[in-house]
C-alpha positions in Angstrom: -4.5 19.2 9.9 -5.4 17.4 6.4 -2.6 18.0 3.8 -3.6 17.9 0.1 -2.0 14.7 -1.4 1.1 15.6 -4.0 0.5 14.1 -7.4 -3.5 13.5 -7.6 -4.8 16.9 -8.2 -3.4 19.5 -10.2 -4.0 21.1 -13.6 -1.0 18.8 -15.4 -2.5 15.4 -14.2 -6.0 16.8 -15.8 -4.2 17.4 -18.8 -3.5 13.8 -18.8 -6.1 12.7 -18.2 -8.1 14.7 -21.0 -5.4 13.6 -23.5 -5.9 10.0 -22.3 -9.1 10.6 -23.2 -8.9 11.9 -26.5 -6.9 8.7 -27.3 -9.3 6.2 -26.4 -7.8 5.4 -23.0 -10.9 5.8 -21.1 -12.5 2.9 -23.0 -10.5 0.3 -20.9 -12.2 -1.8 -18.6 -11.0 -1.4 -15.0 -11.1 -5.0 -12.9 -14.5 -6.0 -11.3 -13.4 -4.7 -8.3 -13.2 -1.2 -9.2 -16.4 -1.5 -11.4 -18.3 -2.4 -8.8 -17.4 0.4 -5.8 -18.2 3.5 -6.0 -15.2 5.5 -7.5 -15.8 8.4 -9.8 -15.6 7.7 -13.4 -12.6 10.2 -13.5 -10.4 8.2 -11.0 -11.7 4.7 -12.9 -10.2 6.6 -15.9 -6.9 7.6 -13.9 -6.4 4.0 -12.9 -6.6 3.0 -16.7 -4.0 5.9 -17.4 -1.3 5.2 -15.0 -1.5 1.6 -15.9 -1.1 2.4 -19.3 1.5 5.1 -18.7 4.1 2.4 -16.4 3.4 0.3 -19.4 4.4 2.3 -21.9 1.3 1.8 -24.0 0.4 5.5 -24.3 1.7 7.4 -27.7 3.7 10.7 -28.1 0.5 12.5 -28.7 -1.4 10.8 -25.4 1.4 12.0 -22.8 1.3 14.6 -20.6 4.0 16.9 -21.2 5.4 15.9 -17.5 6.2 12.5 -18.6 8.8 11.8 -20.8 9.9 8.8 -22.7 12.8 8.7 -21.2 11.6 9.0 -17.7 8.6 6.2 -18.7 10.0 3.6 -21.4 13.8 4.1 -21.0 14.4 0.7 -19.9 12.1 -2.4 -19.4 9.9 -1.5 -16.0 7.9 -3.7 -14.5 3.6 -3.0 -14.1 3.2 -2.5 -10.1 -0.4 -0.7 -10.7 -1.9 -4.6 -11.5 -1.3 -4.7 -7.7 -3.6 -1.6 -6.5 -6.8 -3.7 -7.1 -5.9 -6.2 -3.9 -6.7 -2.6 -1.3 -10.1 -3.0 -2.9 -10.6 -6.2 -2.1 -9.1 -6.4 1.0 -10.7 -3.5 2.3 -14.5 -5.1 1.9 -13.0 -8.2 3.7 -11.6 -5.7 6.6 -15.4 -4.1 6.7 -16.0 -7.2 8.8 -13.4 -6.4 11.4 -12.6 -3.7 14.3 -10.4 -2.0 12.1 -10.5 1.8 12.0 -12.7 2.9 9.2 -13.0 0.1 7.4 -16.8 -0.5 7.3 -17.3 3.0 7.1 -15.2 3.4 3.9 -16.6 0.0 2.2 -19.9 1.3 3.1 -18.5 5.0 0.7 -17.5 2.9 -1.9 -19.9 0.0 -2.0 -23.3 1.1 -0.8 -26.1 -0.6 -1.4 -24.0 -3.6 -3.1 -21.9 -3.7 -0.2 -23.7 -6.6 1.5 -24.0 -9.0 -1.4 -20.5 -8.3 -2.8 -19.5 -8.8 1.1 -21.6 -12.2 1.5 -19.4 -13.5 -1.6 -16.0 -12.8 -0.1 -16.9 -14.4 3.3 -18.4 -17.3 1.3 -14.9 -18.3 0.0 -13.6 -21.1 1.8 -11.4 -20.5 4.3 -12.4 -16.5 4.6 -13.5 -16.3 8.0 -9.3 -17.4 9.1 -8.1 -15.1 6.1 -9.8 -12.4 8.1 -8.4 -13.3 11.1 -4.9 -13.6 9.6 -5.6 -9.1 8.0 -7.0 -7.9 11.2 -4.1 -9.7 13.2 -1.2 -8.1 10.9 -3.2 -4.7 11.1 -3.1 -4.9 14.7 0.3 -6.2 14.9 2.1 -3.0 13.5 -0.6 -1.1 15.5 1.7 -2.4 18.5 4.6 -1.9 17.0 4.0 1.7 16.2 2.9 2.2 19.8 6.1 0.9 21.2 8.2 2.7 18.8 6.4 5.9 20.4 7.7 7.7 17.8 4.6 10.6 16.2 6.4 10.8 12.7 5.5 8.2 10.7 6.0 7.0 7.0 3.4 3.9 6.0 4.9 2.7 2.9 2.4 0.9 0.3 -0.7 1.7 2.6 -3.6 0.6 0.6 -6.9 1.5 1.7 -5.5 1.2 4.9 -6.7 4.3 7.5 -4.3 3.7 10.5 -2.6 7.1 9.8 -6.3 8.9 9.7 -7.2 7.5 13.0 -3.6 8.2 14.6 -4.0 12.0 13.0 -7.8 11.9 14.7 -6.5 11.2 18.0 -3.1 12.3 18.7 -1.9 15.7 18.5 1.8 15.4 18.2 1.0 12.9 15.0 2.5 13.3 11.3 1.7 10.4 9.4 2.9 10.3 5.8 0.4 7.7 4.1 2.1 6.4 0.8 0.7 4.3 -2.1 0.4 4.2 -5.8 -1.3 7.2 -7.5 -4.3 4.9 -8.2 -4.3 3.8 -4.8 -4.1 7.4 -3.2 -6.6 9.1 -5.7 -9.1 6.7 -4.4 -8.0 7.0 -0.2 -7.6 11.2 -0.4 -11.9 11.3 -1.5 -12.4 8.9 0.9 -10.2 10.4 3.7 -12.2 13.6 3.4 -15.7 11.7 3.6 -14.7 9.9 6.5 -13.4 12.7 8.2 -13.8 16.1 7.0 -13.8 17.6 10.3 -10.0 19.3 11.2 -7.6 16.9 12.4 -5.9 16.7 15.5 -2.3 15.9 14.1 -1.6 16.2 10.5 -1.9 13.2 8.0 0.3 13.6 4.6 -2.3 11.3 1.6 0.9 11.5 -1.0 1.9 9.1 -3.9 4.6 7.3 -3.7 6.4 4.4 -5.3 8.9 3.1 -2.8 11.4 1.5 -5.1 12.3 5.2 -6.4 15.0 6.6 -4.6 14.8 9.9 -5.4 11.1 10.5 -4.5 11.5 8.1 -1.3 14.2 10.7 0.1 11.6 14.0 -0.6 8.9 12.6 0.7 11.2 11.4 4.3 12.8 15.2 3.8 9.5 16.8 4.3 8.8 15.3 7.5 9.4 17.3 10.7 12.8 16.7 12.1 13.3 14.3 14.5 13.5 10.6 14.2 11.0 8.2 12.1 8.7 5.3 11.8 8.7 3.7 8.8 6.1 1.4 8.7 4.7 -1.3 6.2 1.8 -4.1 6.3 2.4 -5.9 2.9 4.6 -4.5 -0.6 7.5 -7.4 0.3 5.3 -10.3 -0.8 5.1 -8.7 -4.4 8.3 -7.8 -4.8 11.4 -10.0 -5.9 14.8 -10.2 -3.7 16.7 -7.4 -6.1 13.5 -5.1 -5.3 13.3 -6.2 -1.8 16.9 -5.2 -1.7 16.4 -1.6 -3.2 13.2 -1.5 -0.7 15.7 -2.2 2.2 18.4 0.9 0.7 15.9 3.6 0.4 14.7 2.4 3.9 18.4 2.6 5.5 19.5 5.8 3.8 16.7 7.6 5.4 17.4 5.9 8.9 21.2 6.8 8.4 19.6 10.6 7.7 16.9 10.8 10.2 16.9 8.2 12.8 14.4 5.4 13.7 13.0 2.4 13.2 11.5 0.1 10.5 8.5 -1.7 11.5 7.1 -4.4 9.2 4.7 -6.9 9.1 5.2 -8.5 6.1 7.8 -11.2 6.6 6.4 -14.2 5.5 7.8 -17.5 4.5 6.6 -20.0 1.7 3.5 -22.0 3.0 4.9 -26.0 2.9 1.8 -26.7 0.5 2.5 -23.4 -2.0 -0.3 -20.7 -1.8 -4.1 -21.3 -0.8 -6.5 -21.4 -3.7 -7.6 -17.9 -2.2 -6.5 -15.0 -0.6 -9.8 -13.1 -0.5 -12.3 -11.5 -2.9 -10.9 -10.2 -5.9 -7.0 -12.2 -5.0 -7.8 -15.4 -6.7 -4.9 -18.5 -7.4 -3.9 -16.3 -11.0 -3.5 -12.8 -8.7 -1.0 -15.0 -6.7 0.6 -16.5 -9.9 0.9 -13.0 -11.5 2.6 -11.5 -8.7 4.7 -14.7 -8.0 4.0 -14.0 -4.1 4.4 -17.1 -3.0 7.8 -17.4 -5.1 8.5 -13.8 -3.4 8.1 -14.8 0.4 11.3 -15.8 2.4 12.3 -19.4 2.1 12.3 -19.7 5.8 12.8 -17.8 9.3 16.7 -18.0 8.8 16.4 -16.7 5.3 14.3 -13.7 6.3 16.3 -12.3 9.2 19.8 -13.0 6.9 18.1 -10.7 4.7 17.5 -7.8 6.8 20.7 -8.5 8.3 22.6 -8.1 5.1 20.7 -5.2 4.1 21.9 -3.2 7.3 19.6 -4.0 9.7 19.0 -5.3 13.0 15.5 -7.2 14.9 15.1 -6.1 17.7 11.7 -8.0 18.2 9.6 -10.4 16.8 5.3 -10.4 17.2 4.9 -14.3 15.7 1.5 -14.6 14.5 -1.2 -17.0 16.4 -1.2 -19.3 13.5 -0.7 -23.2 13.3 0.6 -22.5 9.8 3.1 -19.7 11.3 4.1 -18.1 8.2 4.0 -14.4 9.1 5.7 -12.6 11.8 6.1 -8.7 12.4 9.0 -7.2 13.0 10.9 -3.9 14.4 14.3 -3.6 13.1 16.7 -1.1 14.2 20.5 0.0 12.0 22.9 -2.1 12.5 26.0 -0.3 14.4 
């Protein structure tokens, strides 16, 4: 079972988007990344308007009548949507790998430009062990999840990720709720029904989400099926700051405290000794880095990162340490602390 995904469709967000249009919004120029694949001029145009909506740059006359001032512009926000680009580029490195859908989706959004764009990435020094590095996180929280053994699941920050299609593809008893930002998920739910129109054998959830929002963070955990829950992560932490790492950590607790479960990550990293490569892939160059401050956002050290999950509430219960001479990522399981 394929659920629709909240927040993309819908005749207010067309509304939007035709008012965004009328304004001039559409005349933006989305990064090279999104030029370049194959994504409907519509959803190139809903990138541009959610960017400029959580930066307040659209007028009175240019707002949907869902979106309020108040709600938008009430108090300085920061710009996460600048972030969304990096599931493009990661997903044409991850077309390379095993990873579950990966080619086939690069191959939806790429096409015929797929092998040159492609032969650029993997001509970036040092991309063949930055490849190594995605595929061994991916499958890291892979084995995680399957140890949890737990069939409701929440990914948080997904990307163009496609672990919750295959799960839903091949396990009955599976209800994956597969989170991002709208740009994000207007871009995976056309993809999800190319890759696999078919019916699904569990039911996979393609829904909006921003995980920092409370509110929203305790629907979307409140529509799952009862029973205890996964929630599950491969990389927000690195972009966000210790105050939104600890709001992260609440919204994850309180719905543990409600439900039950586990929280599976595999995005504790610590600062690299020599700051951040030059590269992190196609499309992540050193000023991606430097506007997200991720290597200022990664735990000081190994001591650091668990104190931080341990003041937030939490408790690891184990460790996957990544085959790495640099070691500066682990996965983790972490369970309440009593």
């Amino acid at each position: 079972m394929r659920e629709p995904a909240p927040g993309v469709t819908g005749r207010g967000f067309i509304d939007a988007l035709l008012r965004a249009s009328s304004v001039g919004i559409t005349d933006c120029q989305p990064p090279d990344i999104i030029r370049k694949a194959r994504i409907p001029l519509v959803t190139q145009c809903a990138i541009c308007f959610v960017h400029a909506l959580y930066s307040c740059e659209l007028n009175d006359e240019a707002r949907s009548p869902w979106v309020t001032r108040k709600h938008m512009c009430s108090a300085p926000s920061r710009d996460y949507s600048t972030i969304s680009p990096s599931a493009l580029s990661l997903l044409l490195m991850k077309s390379q790998s095993s990873i579950a859908f990966a080619k086939e989706a690069a191959a939806l959004l790429w096409g015929d430009s797929a092998p040159k764009d492609l032969a650029d990435a993997m001509a970036v020094a040092g991309a063949p062990q930055r490849l190594r590095h995605f595929e061994n996180r991916y499958f890291s929280l892979d084995r995680l999840l399957k140890e949890a053994d737990l069939p409701r699941v929440l990914e948080m920050a997904a990307g163009l990720s496609f672990r919750g299609l295959e799960l839903a593809r091949t396990q009955p008893d599976t209800f994956y709720v597969d989170t991002d930002l709208l740009e994000v998920i207007s871009v995976k739910a056309d993809l999800v029904s190319q890759l696999h129109p078919a019916p699904l054998a569990g039911t996979l959830r393609v829904q909006a989400l921003n995980v920092l929002d409370d509110e929203a963070f305790r629907a979307a955990v409140g529509a799952m099926p009862a029973g205890p829950i996964a929630i599950a992560n491969e990389g927000p932490l690195v972009y966000l700051d210790a105050e939104e790492k600890a709001r992260l950590a609440a919204n994850v607790r309180a719905a543990l405290q409600a439900r039950g479960g586990v929280w599976l990550t595999a995005d504790v990293y610590i600062r690299h000794p020599l700051g951040a490569a030059p590269t992190v892939g196609y499309g992540r160059s050193r000023k991606f880095l430097e506007q997200h401050r991720v290597e200022e956002n990664k735990f000081a050290s190994w001591s650091a990162a668990e104190e931080f999950f341990v003041k937030s509430g939490f408790l690891v219960r184990k460790k996957l340490a990544h085959h790495d001479p640099r070691h500066i990522r682990e996965s983790w399981a972490l369970a309440l602390a009593p």
